[in-house]
Residue frames as a rotation matrix with the C-alpha (Angstrom) as fourth column:
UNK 1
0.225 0.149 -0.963 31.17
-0.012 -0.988 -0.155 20.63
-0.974 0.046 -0.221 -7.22
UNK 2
0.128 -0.474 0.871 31.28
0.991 0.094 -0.094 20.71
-0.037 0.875 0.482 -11.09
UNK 3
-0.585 -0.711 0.390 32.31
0.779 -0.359 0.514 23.54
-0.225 0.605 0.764 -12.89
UNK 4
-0.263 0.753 0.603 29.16
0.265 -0.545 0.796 25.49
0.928 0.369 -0.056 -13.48
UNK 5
0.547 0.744 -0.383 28.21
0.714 -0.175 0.678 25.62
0.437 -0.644 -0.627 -9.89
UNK 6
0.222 -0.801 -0.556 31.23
0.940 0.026 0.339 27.40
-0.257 -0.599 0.759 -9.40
UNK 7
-0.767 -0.258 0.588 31.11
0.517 -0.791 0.327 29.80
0.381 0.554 0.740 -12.05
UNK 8
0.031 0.667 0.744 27.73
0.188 -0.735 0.651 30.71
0.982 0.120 -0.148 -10.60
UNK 9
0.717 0.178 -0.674 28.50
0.697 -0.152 0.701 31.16
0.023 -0.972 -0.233 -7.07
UNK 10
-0.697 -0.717 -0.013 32.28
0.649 -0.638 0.414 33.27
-0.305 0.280 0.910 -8.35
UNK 11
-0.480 0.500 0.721 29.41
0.566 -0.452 0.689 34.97
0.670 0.739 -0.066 -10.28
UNK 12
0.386 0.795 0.468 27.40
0.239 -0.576 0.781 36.03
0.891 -0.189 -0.412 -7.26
UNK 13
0.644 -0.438 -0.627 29.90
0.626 -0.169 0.761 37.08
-0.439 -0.883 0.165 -5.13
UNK 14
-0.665 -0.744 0.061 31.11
0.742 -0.650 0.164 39.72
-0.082 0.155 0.985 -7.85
UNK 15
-0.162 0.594 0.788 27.59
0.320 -0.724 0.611 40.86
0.934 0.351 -0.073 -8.05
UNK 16
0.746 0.052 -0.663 27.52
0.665 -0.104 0.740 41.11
-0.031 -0.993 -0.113 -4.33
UNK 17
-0.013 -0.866 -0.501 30.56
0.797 -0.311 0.517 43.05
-0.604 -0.392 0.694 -4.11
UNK 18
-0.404 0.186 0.896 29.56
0.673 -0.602 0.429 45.29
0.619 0.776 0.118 -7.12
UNK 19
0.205 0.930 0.305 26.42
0.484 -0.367 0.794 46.04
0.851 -0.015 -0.526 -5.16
UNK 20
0.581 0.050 -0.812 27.70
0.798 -0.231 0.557 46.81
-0.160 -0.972 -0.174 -1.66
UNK 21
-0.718 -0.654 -0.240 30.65
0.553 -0.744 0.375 49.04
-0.423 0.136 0.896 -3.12
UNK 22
-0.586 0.522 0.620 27.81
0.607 -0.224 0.763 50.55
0.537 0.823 -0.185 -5.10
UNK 23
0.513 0.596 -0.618 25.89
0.751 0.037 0.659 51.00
0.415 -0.802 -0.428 -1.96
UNK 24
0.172 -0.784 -0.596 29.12
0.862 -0.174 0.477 52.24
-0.477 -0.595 0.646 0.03
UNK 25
-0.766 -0.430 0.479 30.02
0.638 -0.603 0.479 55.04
0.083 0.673 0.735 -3.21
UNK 26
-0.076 0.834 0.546 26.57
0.255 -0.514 0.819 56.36
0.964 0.202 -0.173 -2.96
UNK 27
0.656 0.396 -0.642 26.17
0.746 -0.209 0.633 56.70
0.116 -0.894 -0.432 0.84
UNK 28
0.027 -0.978 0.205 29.91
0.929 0.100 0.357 58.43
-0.370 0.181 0.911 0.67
UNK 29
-0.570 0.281 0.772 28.17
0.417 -0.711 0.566 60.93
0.708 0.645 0.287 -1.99
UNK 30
0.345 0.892 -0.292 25.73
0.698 -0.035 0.715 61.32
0.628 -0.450 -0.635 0.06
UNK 31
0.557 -0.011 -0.831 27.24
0.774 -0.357 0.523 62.29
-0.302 -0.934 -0.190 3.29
UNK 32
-0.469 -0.883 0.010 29.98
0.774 -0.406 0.486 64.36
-0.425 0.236 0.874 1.31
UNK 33
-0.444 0.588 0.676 26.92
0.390 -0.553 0.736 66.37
0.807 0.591 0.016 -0.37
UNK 34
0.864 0.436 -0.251 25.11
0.378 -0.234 0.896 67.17
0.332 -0.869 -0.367 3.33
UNK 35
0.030 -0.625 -0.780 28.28
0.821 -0.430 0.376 68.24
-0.570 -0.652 0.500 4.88
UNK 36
-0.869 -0.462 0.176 29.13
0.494 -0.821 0.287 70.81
0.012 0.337 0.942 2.07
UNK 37
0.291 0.896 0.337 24.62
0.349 -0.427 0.834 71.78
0.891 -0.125 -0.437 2.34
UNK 38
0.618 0.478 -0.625 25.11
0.681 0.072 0.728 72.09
0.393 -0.876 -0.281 5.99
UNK 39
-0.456 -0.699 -0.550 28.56
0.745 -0.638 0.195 73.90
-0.487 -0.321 0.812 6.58
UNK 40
-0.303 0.379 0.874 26.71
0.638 -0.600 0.482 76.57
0.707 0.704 -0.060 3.54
């Protein structure tokens, strides 16, 4: 394992984790927008 293969694998496993919390914040919004449409 040198040194580079590491940074890029550390590298895509913060962009993973960006993306899924990204994912997760937006569904969140989502469902938190429909409840206050629906209770209306």
């Amino acid at each position: 394992m040198s040194m580079k293969t590491v940074l890029l694998s550390t590298l895509k496993v913060r962009f993973l984790i960006s993306v899924v919390s990204e994912t997760i914040w937006t569904a969140l919004a989502g469902l938190a927008v429909g409840a206050e449409y629906m209770s209306e």
